[in-house]
C-alpha positions in Angstrom: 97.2 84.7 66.1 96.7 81.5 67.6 93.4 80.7 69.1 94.5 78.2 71.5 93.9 79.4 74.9 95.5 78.6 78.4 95.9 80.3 81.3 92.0 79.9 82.3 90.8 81.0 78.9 93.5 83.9 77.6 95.3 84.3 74.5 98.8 85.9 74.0 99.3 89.1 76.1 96.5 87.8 78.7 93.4 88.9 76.2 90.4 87.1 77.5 89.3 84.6 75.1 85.9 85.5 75.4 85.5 88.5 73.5 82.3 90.3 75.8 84.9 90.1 78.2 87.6 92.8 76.3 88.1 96.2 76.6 89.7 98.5 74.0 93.4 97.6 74.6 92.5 93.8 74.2 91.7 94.7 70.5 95.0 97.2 70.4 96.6 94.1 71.7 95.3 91.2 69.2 96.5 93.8 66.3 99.7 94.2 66.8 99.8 90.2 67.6 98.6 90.1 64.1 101.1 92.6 62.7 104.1 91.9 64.6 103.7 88.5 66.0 107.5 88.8 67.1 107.4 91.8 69.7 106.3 91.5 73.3 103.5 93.9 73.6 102.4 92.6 77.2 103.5 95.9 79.0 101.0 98.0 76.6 98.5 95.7 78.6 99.6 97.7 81.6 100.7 101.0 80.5 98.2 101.7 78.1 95.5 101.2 80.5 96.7 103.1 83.6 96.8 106.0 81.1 93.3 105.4 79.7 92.1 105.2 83.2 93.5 108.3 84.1 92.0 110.2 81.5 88.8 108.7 82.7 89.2 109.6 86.1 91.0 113.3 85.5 87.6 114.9 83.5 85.3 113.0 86.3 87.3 114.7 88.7 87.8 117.9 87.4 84.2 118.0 86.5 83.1 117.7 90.4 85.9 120.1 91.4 84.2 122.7 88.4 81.0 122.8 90.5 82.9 124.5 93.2 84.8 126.9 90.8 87.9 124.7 91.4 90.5 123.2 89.0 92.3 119.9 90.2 95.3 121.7 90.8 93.8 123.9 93.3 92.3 121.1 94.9 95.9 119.5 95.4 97.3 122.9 96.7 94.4 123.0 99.7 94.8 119.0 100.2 98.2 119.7 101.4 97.5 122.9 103.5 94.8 121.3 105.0 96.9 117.4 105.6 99.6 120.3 107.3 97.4 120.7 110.4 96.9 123.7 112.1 97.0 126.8 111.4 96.7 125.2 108.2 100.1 126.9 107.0 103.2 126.6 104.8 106.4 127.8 103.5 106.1 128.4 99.6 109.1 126.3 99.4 108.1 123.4 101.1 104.9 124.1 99.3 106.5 123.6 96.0 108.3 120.4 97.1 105.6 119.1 98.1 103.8 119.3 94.8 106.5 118.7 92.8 106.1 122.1 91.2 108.6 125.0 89.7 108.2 128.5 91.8 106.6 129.6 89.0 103.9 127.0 88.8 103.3 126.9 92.0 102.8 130.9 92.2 100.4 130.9 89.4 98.3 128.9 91.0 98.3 130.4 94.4 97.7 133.8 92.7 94.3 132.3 91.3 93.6 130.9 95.2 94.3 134.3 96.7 92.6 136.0 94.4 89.4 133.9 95.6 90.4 134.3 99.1 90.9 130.6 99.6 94.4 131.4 100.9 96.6 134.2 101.9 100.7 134.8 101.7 102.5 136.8 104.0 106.5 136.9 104.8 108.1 134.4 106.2 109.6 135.4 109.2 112.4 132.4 109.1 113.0 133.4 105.3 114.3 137.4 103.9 112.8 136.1 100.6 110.4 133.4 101.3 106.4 133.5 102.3 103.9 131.7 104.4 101.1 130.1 102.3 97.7 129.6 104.8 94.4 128.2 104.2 91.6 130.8 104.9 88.7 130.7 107.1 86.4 130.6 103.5 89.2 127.9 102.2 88.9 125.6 104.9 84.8 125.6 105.1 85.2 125.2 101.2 87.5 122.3 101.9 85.1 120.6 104.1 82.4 120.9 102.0 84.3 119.9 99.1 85.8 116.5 100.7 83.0 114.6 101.4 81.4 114.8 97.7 85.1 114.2 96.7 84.9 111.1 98.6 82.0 109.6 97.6 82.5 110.7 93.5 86.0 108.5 94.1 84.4 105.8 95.4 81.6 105.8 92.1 84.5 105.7 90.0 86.0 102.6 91.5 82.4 101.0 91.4 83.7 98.4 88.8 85.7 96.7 91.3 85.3 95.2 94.9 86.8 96.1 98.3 89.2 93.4 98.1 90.0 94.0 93.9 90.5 97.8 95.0 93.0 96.6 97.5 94.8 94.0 95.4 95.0 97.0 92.5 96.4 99.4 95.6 99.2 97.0 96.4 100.3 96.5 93.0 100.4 100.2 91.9 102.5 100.9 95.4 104.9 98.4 94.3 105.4 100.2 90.9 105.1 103.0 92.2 107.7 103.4 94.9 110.6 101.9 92.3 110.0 105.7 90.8 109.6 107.8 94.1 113.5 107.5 95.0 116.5 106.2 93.6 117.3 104.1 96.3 116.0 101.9 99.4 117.2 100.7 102.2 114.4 98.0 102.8 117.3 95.7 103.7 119.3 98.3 105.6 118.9 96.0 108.0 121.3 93.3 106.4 123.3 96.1 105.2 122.4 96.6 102.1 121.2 99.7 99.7 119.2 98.9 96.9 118.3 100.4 93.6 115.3 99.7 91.8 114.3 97.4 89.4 113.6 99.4 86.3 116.8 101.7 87.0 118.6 97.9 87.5 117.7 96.9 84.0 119.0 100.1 82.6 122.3 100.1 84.2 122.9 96.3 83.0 121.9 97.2 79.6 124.5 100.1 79.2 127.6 97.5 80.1 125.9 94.7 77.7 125.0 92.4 80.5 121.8 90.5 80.5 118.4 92.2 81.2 117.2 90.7 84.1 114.8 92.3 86.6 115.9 92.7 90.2 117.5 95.0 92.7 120.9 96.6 92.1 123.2 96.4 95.4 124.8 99.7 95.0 126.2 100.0 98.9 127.0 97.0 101.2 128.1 98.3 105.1 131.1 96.8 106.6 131.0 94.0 108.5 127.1 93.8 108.3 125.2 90.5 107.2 125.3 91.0 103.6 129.0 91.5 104.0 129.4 88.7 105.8 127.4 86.7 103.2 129.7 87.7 100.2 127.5 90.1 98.7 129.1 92.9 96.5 128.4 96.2 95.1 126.8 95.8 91.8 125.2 92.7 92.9 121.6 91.8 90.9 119.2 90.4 93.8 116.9 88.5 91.9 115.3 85.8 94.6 115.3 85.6 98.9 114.2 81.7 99.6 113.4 81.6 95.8 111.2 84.2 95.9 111.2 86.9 93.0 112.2 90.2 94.3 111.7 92.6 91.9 110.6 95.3 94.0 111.7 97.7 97.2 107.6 96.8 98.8 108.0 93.3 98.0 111.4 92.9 99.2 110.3 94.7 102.8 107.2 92.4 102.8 109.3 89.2 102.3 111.7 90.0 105.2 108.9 90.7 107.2 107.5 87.2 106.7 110.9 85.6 107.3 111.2 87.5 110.4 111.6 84.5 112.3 114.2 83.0 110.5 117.8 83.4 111.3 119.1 83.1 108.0 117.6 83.1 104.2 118.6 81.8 101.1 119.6 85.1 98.4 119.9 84.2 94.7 122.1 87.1 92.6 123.8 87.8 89.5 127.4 88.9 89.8 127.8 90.2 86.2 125.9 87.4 84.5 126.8 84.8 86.9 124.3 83.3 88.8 125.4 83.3 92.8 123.4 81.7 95.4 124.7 83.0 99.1 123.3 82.2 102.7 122.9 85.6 104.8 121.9 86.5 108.2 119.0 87.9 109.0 119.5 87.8 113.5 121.2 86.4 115.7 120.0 83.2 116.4 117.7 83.2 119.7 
């Protein structure tokens, strides 16, 4: 690998050229430099650490939740009984939604709760089959207790960075994030337009051999809206607003926000592989 350095003192894949500075993955990284010179490993710079971290975090977190005779997962179950409000109550559905859980998942686990009286099912009046899932007297003290040591072990574990570093990191993972949360946004649904995300985006123009470019997939323009005034088409790549990369839903809804006073903006796309540049409306001129 080359030793020349740029980018304030990095080599390839953003490994800090001072090696005191490296973590495990830099080495991971330089490796497979070294081995396979001609791949782009920069997204195991990324990937590989968020699940590194996790592991990290996961066994300090269980490990406080252990002193209370509590797994994570039960943790999560009373987190969203208790975020409910009062009376601290449920549908098992909604329940299971709300995790993201099977029926049977979520039911082992609230057999273990109820069997430690932390909550208690009865029929759901609204439902011939369903149940109401509530958070006990002895759950909710357990839950108070609980918090604030969960609190303060979550802030020892983000020690390494500062407030502001903590924030930066928050806004990036929201951004990646909220492309996998739903197949769709209508950030710009106020220009008419539904988006798909960017990683879904790439996919799709993939499978019909066009070029792999990140951006946001136009996959619904409403008649006679700004978008369709401005020419833009379902199956549209958005790719730049006033040259501006918009690669994600967040950063899109951020961007519009900024240009809020504007009356119109410049939007970069790629129809097919063809680069488009388009002038839309974003209000009525005042």
């Amino acid at each position: 690998m080359s030793e020349h350095t740029s980018d304030g003192g990095r080599l390839r894949f953003g490994v800090p050229a001072c090696v005191t500075s490296r973590d495990r993955v830099d080495q991971v990284l330089l490796e497979w430099d070294r081995e396979r010179p001609d791949l782009d490993f920069a997204p195991v710079g990324v990937i590989t650490r968020l699940g590194r971290a996790r592991t990290y975090l996961d066994a300090e977190l269980s490990a406080t939740f252990a002193r209370f005779g509590l797994t994570a997962a039960d943790f999560v179950v009373m987190v969203t009984l208790r975020r409910a409000g009062r009376p601290y109550t449920m549908p098992q559905a909604r329940l299971m939604d709300a995790l993201g859980l099977t029926s049977g998942t979520v039911s082992v686990r609230l057999d273990r709760l109820e069997r430690n009286e932390i909550v208690s099912r009865r029929p759901d009046p609204a439902s011939a089959r369903g149940s109401l899932v509530q958070l006990t007297g002895k759950g909710l003290r357990l839950f108070d207790e609980i918090v604030p040591v969960h609190l303060a072990n979550e802030d020892r574990l983000l020690s390494a960075l500062s407030p502001g570093e903590r924030q930066t990191l928050a806004d990036l993972l929201r951004r990646l994030l909220a492309g996998f949360e739903s197949a769709s946004t209508d950030v710009a649904g106020g220009l008419g337009l539904t988006l798909e995300p960017a990683h879904l985006a790439r996919t799709r123009r993939q499978a019909v051999g066009l070029s792999d470019t990140p951006g946001l997939l136009v996959t619904d323009v409403a008649a006679a809206s700004a978008a369709d005034e401005a020419g833009i088409e379902r199956g549209d790549l958005i790719t730049a607003v006033d040259q501006t990369a918009t690669t994600s839903g967040v950063g899109l809804a951020m961007l519009l926000e900024d240009l809020r006073h504007r009356s119109t903006a410049t939007i970069t796309l790629l129809r097919g592989n063809d680069q488009v540049t388009t002038r839309v409306r974003l209000h009525e001129p005042r």
